[in-house]
C-alpha positions in Angstrom: -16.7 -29.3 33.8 -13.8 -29.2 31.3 -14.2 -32.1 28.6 -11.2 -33.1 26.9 -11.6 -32.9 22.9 -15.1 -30.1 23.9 -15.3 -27.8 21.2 -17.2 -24.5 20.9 -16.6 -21.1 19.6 -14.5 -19.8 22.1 -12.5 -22.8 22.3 -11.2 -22.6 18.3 -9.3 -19.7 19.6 -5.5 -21.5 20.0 -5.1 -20.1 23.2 -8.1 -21.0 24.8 -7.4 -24.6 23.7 -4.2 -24.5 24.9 -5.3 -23.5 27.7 -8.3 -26.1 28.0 -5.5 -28.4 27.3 -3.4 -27.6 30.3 -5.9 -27.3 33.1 -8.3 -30.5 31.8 -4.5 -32.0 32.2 -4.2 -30.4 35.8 -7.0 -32.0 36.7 -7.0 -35.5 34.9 -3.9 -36.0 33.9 -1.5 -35.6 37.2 -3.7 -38.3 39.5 -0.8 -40.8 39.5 1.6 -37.6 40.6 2.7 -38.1 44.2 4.7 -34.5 44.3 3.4 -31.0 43.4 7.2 -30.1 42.7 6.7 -32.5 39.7 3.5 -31.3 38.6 4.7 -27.4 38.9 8.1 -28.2 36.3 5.7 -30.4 33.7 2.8 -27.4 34.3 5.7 -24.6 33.1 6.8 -26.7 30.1 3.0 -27.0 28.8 2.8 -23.1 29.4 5.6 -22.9 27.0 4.5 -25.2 24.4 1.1 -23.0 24.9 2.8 -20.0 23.7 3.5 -18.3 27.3 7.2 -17.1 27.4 7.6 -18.4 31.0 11.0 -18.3 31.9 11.2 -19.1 36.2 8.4 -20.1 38.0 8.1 -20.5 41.6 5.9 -21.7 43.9 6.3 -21.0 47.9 4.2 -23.1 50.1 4.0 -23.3 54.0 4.1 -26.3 55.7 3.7 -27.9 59.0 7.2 -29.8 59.7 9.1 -29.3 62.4 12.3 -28.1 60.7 10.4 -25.9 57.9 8.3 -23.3 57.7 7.7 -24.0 54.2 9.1 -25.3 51.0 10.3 -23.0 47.5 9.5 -24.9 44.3 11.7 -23.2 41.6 11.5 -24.1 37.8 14.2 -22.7 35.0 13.9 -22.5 31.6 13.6 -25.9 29.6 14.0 -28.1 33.6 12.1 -31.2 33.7 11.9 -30.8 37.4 11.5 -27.9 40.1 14.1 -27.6 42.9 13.2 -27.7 46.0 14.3 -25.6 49.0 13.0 -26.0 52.2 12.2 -22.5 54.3 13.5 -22.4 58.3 11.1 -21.1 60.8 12.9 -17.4 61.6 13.0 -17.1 58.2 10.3 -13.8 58.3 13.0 -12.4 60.7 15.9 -12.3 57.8 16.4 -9.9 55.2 16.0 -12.1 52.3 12.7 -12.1 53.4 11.6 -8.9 54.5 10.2 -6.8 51.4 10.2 -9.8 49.5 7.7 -9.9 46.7 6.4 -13.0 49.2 6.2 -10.9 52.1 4.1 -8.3 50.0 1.8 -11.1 49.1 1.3 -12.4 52.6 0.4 -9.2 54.4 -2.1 -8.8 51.2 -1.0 -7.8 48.1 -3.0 -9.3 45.1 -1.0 -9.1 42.6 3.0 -7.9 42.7 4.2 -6.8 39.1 7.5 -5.5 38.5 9.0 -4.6 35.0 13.0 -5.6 35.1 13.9 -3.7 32.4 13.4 -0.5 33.9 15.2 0.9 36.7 13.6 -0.1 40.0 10.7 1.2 41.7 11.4 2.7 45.1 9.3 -0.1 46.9 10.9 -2.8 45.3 14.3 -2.5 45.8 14.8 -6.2 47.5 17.3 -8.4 46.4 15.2 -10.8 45.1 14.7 -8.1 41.7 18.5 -7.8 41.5 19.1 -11.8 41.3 16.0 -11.5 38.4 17.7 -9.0 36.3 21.1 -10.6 36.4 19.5 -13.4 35.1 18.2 -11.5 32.3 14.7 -11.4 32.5 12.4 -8.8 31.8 9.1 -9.1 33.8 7.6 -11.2 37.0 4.7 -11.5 38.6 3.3 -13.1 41.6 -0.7 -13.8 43.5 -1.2 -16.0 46.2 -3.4 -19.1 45.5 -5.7 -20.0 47.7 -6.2 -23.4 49.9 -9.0 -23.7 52.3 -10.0 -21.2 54.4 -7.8 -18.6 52.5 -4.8 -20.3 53.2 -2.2 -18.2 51.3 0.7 -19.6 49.4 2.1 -17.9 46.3 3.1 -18.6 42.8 5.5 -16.2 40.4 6.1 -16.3 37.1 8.7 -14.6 35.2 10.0 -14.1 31.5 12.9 -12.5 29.2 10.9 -12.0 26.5 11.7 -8.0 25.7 8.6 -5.8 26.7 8.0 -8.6 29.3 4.5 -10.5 29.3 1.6 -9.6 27.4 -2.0 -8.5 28.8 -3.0 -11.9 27.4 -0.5 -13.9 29.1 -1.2 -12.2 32.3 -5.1 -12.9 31.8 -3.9 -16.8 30.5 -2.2 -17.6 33.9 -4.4 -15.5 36.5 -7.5 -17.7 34.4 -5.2 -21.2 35.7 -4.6 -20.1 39.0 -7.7 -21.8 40.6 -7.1 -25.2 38.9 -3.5 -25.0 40.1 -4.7 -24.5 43.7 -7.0 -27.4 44.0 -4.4 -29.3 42.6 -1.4 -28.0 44.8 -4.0 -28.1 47.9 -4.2 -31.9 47.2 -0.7 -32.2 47.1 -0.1 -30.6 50.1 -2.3 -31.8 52.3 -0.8 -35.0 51.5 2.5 -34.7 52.1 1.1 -32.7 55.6 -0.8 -35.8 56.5 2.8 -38.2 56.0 4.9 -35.3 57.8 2.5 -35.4 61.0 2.2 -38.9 61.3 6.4 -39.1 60.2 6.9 -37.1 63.1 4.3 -38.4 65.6 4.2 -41.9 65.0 7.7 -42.5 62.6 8.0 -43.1 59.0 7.6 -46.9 59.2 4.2 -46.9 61.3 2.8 -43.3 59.3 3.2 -45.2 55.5 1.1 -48.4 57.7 -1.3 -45.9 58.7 -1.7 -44.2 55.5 -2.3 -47.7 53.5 -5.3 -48.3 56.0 -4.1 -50.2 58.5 -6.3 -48.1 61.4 -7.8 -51.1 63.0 -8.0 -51.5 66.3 -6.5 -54.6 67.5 -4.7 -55.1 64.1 -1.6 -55.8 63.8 1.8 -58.2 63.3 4.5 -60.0 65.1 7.9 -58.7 64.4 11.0 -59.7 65.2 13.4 -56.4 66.0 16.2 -55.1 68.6 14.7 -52.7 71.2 16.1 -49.6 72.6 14.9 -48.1 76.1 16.5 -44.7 76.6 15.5 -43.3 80.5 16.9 -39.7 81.9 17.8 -39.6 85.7 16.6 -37.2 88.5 14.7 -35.5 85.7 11.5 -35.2 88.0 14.0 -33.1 90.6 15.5 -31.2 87.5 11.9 -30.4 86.7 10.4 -29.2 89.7 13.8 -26.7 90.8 14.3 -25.7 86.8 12.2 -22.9 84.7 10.0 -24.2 82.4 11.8 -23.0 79.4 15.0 -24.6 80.9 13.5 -28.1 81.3 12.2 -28.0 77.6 15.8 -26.9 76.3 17.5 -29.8 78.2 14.8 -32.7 76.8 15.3 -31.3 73.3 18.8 -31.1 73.4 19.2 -35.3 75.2 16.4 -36.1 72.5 19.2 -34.6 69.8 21.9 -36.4 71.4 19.9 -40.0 71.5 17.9 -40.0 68.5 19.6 -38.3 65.5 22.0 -41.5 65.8 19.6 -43.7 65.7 17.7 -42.4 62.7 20.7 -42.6 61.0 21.3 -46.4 61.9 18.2 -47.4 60.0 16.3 -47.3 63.7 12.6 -46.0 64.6 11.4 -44.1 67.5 8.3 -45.1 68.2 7.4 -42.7 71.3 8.9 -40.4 73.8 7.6 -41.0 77.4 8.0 -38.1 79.7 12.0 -38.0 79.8 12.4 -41.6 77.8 12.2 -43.2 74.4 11.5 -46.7 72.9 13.4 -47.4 69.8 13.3 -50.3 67.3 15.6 -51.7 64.4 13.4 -54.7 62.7 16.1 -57.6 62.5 14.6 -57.9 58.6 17.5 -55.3 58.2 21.2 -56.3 57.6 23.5 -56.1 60.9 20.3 -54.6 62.8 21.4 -55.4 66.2 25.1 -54.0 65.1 23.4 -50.8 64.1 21.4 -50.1 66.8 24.7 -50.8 69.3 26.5 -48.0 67.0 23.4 -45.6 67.6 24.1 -46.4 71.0 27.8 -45.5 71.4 27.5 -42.3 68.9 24.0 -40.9 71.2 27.2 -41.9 74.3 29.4 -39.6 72.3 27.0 -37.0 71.6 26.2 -36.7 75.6 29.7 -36.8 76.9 29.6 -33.6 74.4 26.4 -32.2 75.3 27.6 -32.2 79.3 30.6 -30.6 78.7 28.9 -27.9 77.1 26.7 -28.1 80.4 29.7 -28.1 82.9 31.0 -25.2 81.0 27.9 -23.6 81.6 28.2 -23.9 85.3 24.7 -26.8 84.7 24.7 -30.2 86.1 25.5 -33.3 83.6 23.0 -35.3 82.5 23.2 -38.8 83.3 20.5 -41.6 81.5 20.1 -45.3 81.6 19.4 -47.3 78.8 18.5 -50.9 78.3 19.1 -53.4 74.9 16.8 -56.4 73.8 16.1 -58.7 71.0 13.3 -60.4 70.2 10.0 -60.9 69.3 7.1 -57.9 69.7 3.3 -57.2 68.8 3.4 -54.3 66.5 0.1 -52.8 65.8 -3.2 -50.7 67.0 -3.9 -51.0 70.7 -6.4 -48.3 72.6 -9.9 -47.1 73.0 -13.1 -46.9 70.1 -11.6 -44.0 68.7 -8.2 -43.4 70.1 -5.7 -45.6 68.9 -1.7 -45.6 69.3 0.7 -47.6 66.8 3.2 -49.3 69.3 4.6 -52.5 70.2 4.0 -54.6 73.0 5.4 -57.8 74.6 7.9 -59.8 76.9 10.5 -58.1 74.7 9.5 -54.7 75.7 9.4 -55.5 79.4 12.9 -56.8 78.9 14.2 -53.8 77.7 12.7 -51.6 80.1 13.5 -53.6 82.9 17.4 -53.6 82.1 17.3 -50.2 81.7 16.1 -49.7 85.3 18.9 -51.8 86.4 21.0 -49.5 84.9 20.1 -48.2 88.3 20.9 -50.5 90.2 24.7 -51.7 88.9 26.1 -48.1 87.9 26.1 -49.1 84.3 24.6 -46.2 81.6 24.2 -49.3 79.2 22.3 -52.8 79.5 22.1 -55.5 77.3 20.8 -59.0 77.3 22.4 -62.2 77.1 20.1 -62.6 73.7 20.8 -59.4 71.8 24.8 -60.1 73.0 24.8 -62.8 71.1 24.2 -61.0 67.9 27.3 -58.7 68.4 29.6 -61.0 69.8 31.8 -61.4 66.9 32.0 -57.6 66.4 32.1 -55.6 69.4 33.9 -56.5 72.7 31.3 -56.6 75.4 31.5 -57.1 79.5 29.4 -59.6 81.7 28.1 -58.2 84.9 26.6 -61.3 85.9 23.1 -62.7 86.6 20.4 -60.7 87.9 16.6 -60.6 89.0 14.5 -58.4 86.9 10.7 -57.9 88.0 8.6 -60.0 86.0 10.5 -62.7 85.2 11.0 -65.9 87.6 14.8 -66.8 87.0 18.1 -64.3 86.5 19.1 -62.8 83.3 22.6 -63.0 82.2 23.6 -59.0 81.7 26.5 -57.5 79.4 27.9 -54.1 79.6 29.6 -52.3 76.9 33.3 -52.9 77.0 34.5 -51.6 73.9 33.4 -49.4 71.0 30.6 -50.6 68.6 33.0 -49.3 66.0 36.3 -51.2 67.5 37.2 -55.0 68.2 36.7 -56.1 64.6 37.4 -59.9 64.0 41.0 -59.6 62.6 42.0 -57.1 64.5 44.7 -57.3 67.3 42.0 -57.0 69.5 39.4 -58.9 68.3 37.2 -61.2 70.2 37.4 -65.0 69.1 34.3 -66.7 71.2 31.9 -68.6 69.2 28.6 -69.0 69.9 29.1 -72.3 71.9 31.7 -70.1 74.1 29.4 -67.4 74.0 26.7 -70.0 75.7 29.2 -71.5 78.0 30.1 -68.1 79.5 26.3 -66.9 80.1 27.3 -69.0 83.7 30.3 -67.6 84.1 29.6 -63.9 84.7 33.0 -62.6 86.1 34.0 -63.2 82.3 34.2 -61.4 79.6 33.4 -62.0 76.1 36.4 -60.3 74.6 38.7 -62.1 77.3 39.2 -64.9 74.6 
């Protein structure tokens, strides 16, 4: 165990207190540091103070995201933080890849080594040397450090200094490789654990799940607009399409709907089969607004998407969806030990109900009398009238989208002037509509 202030014989020697110094601070002295790209940048500057003419540092790390492969950490001279650059998956496909010094280290290599200032060596004639020596430096080196279960991930370190690193800089940073992988292990299993739940559950329920809230039964009342996003004939597109086919066309409506609504401040809470459920708390400013203008830009982004698809000789894709406000359980519901983070409640029902009467009245978009209400003064909306919706005893006053979420803005030349009372007045009068003044 490495005491801070320990002295013995070997540690008089300045750079094995140094390097005490740096790894007793790797361990103790980064706890409050959420991100390894931080810790890798102040790591480099204590090499320097140290003595070690380090120069550029990276530090290439695979993750589990579904954009990324994996993440580049690079520190230069004197930085007070790394940059980041996140890896694509083809990535080992490309050339700036292939007989990289990375690739070497992945298929095996221990150690690569490469002096700059000579000409290069037949097996390292890779880019990656040419951008070093234009930058002027002299020397690099690179291991993999090691995460459970031999995990690979690799670090590099490079310098100017003329006659490039010494034996006893080499032997200084191969003896802090260890402490840097428990600490970048840590680090990364972190930020794996808030990407997974990020992309399975959504940001907002992932940071509830990671503070502890894993109860079952737990949970709060929330008041927020509701999305219900539904694709049609998908069970016959299914069953008469190749598998790879069907996949293609759910990522590609998933794109369309739910990049929008990401963007708009919304949450997708799950996809079901060929549908979504979506949620913009009404704790946010103009939440009902937003979600509407997630709505018409996901519109926009499928009138595009079937174009491509008529080009293509495929049939259009045609959806329902259906819009409610109120209030929902959001929380832990399922079994002892299999829990999902959902909502629940009359609120829900409504939303899914009007988007299966999308069905019914030929409209691709549903709203409720109640959400309606919240965009009245902003976006010009259609009433098409009263209707029955299983599970509830009495008709629901529907509105269609008439107008752009964008468009109709109070002031314009086209701009609705209803107040709230007209607004209430015309819920009986469903040949109206709301923009018709």
């Amino acid at each position: 165990m490495l005491r801070k202030g320990h002295r013995n014989e070997a540690s008089q020697d300045p750079a094995n207190r140094h390097f005490n110094e740096i790894a007793y601070w790797l361990i103790h002295g980064t706890r409050h540091e959420k991100f390894i790209h931080d810790i890798f940048a102040q790591m480099c500057l204590r090499l320097q103070g140290a003595g070690i003419p380090v120069k550029r540092a990276t530090l290439h790390l695979d993750i589990q995201h579904p954009q990324w492969i994996g993440a580049r950490l690079t520190w230069s001279d004197g930085g007070r933080k790394a940059v980041v650059h996140h890896v694509e998956h083809d990535v080992e496909h490309r050339p700036e890849y292939i007989g990289s010094p990375v690739e070497e280290i992945r298929l095996g290599a221990c150690e690569v080594r490469e002096n700059l200032e000579r000409a290069p060596s037949p097996a390292r004639t890779h880019k990656a040397y040419r951008d070093l020596r234009e930058l002027g430096l002299t020397d690099y080196v690179a291991w993999p450090i090691y995460h459970t279960l031999d995990k690979r991930h690799v670090v590099s370190f490079s310098t100017d200094r003329p006659g490039g690193l010494k034996d006893s800089h080499i032997a200084y940073l191969k003896e802090l490789l260890p402490v840097l992988s428990l600490v970048s292990e840590i680090r990364v299993k972190n930020l794996l654990a808030r990407t997974l739940l990020d992309t399975y559950v959504g940001s907002h329920a992932g940071k509830l799940i990671l503070a502890g809230d894993t109860r079952r039964g737990r949970g709060t009342t929330v008041s927020a607009a509701i999305m219900m996003c539904d694709l049609r004939d998908f069970t016959k597109m299914s069953d008469s399409s190749p598998r790879d086919e069907v996949i293609g066309l759910l990522n590609d409506y998933f794109d369309a709907m739910s990049e929008p609504i990401a963007r708009y401040g919304g949450e997708i809470l799950k996809f079901i089969g060929d549908g979504l459920l979506a949620v913009l708390p009404m704790d946010r400013p103009a939440a009902c607004l937003n979600l509407l203008r997630a709505v018409e830009e996901g519109r926009r982004n499928m009138t595009k998407l079937n174009a491509i698809r008529r080009r293509s000789g495929r049939s259009v894709l045609r959806y329902g969806i259906g819009v409610h406000v109120g209030d929902v359980m959001y929380g832990n519901i399922g079994s002892h030990d299999r829990l999902d983070f959902t909502i629940i409640g009359p609120a829900v029902n409504m939303a899914c109900r009007l988007e299966a009467l999308t069905k019914r009245i030929g409209r691709s978009v549903l709203l409720s009398h109640e959400f309606a209400a919240y965009v009245e003064d902003d976006v010009e909306l259609e009433s098409v009238g009263r209707h029955h919706v299983r599970g509830f005893g009495y008709p629901i006053e529907v509105f269609s989208l008439g107008g752009s979420a964008e468009a109709h803005r109070r002031g314009g030349a086209q701009a609705p002037t209803w107040s709230r009372q007209h607004y209430a007045e015309a819920r009986f009068s469903p040949t109206r509509s709301i923009a018709a003044g």
